[in-house]
CHARMM internal coordinates of N, CA and C (Angstrom, degrees):
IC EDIT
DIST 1 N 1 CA 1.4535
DIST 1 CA 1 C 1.5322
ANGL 1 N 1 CA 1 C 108.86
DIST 1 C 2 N 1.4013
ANGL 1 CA 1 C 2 N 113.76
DIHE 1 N 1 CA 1 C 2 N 109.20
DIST 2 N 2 CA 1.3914
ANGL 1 C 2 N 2 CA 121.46
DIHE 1 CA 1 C 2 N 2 CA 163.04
DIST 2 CA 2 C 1.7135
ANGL 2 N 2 CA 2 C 117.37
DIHE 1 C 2 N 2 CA 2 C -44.70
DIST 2 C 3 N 1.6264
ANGL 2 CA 2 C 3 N 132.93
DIHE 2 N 2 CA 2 C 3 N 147.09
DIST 3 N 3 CA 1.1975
ANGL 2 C 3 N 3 CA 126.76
DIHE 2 CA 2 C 3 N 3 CA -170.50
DIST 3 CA 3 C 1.5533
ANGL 3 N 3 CA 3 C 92.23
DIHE 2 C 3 N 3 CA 3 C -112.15
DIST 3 C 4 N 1.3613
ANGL 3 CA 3 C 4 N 106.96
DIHE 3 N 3 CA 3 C 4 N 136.48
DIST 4 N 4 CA 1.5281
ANGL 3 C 4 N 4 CA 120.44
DIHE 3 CA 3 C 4 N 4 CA -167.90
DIST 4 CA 4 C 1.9684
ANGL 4 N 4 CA 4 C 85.66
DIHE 3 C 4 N 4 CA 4 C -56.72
DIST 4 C 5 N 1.5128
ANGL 4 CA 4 C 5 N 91.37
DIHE 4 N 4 CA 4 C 5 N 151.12
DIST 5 N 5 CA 1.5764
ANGL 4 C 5 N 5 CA 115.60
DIHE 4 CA 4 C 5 N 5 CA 175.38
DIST 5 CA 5 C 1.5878
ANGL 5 N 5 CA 5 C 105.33
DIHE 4 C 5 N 5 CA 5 C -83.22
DIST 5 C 6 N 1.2850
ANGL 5 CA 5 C 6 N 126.78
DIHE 5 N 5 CA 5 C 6 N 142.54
DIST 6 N 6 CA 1.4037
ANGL 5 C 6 N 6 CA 128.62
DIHE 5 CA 5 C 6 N 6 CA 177.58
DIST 6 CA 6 C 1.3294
ANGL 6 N 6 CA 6 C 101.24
DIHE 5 C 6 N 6 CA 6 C -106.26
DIST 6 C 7 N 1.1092
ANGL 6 CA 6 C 7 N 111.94
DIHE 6 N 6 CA 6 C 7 N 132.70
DIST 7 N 7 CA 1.7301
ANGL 6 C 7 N 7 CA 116.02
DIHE 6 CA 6 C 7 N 7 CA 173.32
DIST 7 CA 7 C 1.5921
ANGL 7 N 7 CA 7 C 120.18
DIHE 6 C 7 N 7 CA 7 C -140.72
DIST 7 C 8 N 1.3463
ANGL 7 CA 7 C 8 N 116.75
DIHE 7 N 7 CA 7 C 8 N 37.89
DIST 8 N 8 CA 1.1758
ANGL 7 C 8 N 8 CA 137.11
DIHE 7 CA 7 C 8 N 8 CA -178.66
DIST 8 CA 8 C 1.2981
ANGL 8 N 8 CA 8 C 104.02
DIHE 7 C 8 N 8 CA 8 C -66.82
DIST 8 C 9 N 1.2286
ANGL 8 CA 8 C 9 N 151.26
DIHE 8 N 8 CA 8 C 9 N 125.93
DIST 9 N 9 CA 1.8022
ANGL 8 C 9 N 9 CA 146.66
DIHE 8 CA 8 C 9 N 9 CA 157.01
DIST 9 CA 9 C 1.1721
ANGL 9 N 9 CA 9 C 109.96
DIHE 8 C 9 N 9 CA 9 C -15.16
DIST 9 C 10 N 1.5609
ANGL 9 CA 9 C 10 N 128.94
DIHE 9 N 9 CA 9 C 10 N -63.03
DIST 10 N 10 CA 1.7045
ANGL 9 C 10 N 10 CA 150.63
DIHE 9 CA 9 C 10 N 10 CA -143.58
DIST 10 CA 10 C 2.2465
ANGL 10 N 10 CA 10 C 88.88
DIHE 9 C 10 N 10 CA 10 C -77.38
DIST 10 C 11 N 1.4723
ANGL 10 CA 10 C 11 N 83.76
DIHE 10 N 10 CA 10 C 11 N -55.69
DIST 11 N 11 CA 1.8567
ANGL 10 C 11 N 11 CA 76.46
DIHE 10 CA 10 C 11 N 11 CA 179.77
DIST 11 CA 11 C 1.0625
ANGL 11 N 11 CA 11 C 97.78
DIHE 10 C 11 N 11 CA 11 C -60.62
DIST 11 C 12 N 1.3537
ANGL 11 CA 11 C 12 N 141.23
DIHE 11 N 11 CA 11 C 12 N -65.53
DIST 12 N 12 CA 1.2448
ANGL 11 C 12 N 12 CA 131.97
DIHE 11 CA 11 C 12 N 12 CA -131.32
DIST 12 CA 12 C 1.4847
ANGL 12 N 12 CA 12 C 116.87
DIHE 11 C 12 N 12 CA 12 C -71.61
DIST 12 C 13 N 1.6523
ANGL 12 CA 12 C 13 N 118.23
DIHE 12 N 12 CA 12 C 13 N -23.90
DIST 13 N 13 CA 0.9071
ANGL 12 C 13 N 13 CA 140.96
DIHE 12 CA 12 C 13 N 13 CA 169.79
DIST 13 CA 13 C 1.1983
ANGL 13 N 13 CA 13 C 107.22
DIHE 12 C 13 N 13 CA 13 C -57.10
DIST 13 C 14 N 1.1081
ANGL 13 CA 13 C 14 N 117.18
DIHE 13 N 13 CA 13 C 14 N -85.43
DIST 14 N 14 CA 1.7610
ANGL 13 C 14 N 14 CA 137.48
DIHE 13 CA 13 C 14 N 14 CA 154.79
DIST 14 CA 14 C 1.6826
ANGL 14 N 14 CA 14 C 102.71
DIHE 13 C 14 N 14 CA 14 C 3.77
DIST 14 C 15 N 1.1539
ANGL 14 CA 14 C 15 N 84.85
DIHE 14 N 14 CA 14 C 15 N -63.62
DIST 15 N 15 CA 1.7908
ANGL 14 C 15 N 15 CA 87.64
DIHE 14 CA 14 C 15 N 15 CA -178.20
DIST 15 CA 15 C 1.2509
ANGL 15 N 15 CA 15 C 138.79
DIHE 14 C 15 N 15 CA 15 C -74.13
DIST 15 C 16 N 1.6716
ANGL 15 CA 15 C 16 N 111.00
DIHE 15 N 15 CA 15 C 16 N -23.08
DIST 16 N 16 CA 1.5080
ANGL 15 C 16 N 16 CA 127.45
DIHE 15 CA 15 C 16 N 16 CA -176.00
DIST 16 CA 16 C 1.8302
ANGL 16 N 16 CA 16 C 90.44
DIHE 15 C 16 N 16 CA 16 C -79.58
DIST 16 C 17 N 1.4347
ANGL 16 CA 16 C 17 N 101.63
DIHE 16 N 16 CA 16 C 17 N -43.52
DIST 17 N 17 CA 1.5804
ANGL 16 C 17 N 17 CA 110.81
DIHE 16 CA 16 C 17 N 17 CA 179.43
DIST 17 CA 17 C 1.6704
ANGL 17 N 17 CA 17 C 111.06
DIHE 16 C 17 N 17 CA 17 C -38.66
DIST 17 C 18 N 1.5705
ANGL 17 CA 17 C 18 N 112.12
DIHE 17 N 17 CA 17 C 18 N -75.93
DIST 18 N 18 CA 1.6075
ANGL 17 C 18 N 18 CA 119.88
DIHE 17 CA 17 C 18 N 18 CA 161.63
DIST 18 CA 18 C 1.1768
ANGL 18 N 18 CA 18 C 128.22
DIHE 17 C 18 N 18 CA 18 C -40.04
DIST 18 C 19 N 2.1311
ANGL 18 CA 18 C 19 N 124.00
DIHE 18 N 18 CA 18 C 19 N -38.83
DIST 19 N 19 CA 1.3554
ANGL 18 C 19 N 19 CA 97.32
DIHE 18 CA 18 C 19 N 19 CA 172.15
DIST 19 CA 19 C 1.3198
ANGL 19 N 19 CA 19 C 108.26
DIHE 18 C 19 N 19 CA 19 C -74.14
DIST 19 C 20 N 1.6881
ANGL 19 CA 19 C 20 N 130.37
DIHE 19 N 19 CA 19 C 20 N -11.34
DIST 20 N 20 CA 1.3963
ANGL 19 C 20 N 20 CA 109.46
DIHE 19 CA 19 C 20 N 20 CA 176.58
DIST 20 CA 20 C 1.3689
ANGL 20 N 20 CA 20 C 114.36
DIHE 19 C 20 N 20 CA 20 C -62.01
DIST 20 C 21 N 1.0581
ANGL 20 CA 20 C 21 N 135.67
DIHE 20 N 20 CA 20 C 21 N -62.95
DIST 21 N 21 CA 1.1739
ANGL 20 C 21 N 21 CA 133.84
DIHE 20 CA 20 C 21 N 21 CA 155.68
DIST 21 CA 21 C 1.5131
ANGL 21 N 21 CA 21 C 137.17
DIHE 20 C 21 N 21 CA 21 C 1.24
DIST 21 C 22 N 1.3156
ANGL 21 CA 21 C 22 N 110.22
DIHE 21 N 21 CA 21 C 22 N -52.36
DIST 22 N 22 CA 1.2359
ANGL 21 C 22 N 22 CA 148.15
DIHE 21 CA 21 C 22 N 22 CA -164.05
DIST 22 CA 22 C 1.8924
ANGL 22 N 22 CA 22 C 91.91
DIHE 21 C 22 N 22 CA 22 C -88.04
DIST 22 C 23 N 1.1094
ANGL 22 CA 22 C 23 N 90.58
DIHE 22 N 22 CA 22 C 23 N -60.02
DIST 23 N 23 CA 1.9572
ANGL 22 C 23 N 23 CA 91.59
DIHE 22 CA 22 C 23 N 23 CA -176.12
DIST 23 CA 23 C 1.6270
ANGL 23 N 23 CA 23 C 100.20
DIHE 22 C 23 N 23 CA 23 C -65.33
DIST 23 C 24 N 1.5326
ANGL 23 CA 23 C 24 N 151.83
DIHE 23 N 23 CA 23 C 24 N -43.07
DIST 24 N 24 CA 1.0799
ANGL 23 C 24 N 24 CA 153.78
DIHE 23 CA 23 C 24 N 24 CA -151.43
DIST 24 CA 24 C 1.1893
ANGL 24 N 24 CA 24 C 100.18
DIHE 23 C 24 N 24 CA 24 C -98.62
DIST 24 C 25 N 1.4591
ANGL 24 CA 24 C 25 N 141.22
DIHE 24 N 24 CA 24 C 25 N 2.82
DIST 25 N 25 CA 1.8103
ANGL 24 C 25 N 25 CA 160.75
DIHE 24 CA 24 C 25 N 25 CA 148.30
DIST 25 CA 25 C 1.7528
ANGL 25 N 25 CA 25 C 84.56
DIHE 24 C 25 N 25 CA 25 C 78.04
DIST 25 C 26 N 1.4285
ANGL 25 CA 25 C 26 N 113.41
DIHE 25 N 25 CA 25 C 26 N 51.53
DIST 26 N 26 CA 1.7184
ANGL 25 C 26 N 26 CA 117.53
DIHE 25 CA 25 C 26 N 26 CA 178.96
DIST 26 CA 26 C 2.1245
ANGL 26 N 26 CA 26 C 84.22
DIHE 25 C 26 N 26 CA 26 C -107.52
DIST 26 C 27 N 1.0801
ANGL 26 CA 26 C 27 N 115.74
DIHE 26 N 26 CA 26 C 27 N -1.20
DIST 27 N 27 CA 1.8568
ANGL 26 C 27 N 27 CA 100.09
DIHE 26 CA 26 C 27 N 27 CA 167.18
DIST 27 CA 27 C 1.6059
ANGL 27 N 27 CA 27 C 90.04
DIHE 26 C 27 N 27 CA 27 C -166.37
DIST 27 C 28 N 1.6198
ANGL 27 CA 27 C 28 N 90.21
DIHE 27 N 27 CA 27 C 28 N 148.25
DIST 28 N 28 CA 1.6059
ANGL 27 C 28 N 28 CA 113.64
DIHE 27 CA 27 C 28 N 28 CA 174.78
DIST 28 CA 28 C 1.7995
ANGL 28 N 28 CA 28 C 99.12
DIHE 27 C 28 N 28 CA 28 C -60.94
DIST 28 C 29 N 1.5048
ANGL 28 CA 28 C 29 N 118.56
DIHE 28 N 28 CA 28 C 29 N 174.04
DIST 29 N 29 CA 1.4223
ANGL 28 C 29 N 29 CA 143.63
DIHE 28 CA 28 C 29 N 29 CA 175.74
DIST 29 CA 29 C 1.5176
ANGL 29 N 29 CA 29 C 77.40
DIHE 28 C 29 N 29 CA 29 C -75.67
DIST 29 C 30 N 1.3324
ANGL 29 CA 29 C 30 N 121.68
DIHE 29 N 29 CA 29 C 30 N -70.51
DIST 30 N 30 CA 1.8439
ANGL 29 C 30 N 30 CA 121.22
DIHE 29 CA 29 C 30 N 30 CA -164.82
DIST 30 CA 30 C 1.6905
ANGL 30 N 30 CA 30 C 89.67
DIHE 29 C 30 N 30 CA 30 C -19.52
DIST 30 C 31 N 1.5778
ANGL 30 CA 30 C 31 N 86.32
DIHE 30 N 30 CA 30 C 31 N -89.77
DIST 31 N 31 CA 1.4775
ANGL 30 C 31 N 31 CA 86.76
DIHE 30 CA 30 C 31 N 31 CA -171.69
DIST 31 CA 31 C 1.1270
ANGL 31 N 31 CA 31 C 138.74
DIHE 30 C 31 N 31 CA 31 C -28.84
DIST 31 C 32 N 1.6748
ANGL 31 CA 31 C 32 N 127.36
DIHE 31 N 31 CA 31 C 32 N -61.63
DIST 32 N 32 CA 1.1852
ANGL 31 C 32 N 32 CA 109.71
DIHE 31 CA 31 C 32 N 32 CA -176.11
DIST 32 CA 32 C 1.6250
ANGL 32 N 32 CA 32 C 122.81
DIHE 31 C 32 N 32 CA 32 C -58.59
DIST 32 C 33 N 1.6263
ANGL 32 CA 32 C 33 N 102.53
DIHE 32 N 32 CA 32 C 33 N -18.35
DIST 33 N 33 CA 1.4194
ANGL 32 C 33 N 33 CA 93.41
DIHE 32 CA 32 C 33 N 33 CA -176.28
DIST 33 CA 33 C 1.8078
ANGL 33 N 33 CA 33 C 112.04
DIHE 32 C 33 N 33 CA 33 C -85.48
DIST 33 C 34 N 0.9989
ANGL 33 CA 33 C 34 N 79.89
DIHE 33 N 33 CA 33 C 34 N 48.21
DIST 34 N 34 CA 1.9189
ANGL 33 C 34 N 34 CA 86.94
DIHE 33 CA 33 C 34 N 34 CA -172.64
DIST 34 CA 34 C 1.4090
ANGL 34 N 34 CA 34 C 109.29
DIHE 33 C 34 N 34 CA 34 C -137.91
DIST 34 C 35 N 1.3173
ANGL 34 CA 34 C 35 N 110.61
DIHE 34 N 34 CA 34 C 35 N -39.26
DIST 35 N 35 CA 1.5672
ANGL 34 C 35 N 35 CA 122.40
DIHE 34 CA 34 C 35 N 35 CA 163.74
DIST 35 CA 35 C 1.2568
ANGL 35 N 35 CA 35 C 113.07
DIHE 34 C 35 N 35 CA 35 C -54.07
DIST 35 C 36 N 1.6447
ANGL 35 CA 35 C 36 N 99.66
DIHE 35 N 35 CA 35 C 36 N -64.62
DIST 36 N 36 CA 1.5123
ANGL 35 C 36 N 36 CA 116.80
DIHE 35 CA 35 C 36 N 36 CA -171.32
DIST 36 CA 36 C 1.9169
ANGL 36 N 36 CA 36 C 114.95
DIHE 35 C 36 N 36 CA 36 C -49.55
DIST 36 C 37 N 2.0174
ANGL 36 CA 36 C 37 N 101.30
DIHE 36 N 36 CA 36 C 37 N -34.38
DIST 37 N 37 CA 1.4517
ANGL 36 C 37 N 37 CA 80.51
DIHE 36 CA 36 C 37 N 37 CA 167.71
DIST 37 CA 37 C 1.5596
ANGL 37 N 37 CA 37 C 122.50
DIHE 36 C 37 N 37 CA 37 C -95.30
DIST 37 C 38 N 1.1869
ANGL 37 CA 37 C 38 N 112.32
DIHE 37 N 37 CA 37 C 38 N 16.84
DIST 38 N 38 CA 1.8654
ANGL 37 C 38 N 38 CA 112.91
DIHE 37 CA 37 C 38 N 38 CA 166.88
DIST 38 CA 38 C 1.2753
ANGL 38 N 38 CA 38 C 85.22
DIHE 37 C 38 N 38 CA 38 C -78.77
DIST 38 C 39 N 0.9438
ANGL 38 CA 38 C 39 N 123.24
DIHE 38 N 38 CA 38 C 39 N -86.20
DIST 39 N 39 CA 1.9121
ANGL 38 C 39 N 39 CA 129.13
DIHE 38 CA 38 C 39 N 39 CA -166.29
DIST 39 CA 39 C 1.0549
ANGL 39 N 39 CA 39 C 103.32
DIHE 38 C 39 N 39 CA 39 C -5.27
DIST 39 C 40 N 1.3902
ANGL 39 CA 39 C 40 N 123.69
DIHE 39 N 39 CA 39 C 40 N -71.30
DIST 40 N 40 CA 1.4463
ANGL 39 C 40 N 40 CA 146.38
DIHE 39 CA 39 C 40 N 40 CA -144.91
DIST 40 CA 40 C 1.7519
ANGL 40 N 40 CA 40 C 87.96
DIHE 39 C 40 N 40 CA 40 C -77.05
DIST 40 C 41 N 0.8152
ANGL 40 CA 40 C 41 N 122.80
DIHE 40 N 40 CA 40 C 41 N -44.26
DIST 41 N 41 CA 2.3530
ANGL 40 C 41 N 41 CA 125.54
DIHE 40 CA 40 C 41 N 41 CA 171.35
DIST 41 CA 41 C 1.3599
ANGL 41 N 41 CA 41 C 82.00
DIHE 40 C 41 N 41 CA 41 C -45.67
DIST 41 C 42 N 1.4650
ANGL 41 CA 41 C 42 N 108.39
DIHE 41 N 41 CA 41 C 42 N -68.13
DIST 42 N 42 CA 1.7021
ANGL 41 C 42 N 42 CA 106.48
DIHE 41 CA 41 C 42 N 42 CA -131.45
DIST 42 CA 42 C 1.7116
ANGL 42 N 42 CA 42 C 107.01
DIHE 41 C 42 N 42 CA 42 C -78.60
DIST 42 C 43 N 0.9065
ANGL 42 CA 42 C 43 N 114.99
DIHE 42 N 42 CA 42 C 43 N -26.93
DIST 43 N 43 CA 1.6045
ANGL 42 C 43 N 43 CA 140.37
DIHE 42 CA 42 C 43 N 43 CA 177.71
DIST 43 CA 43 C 1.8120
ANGL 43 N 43 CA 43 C 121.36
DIHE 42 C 43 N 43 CA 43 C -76.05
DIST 43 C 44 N 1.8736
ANGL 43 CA 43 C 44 N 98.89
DIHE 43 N 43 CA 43 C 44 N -18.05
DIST 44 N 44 CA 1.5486
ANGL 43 C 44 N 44 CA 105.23
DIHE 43 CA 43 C 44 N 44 CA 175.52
DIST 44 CA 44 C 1.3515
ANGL 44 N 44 CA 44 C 98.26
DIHE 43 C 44 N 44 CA 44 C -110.91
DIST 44 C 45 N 1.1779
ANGL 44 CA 44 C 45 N 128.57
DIHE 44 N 44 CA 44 C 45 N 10.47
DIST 45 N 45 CA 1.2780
ANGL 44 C 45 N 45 CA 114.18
DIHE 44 CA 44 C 45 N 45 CA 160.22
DIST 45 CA 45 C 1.5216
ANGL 45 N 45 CA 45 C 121.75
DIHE 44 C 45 N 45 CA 45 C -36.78
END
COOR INIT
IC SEED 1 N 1 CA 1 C
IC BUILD
């Protein structure tokens, strides 16, 4: 089972925000993939 896609503005932001992050080695992969699934809670509300 595929997990529905979130495409809310607030995530998406959220997220372009972290891969910047992520590309400038300012946070581990761990991390973002740990953020990215709070986001994804707080954002499917």
């Amino acid at each position: 089972m595929q997990a529905k896609e979130i495409t809310s503005v607030p995530y998406l932001i959220s997220r372009s925000i972290l891969k910047e992050l992520l590309e400038d080695g300012l946070m581990t992969e761990e991390e973002f993939s740990k953020i990215d699934a709070e986001n994804k809670k707080t954002f499917n509300k």
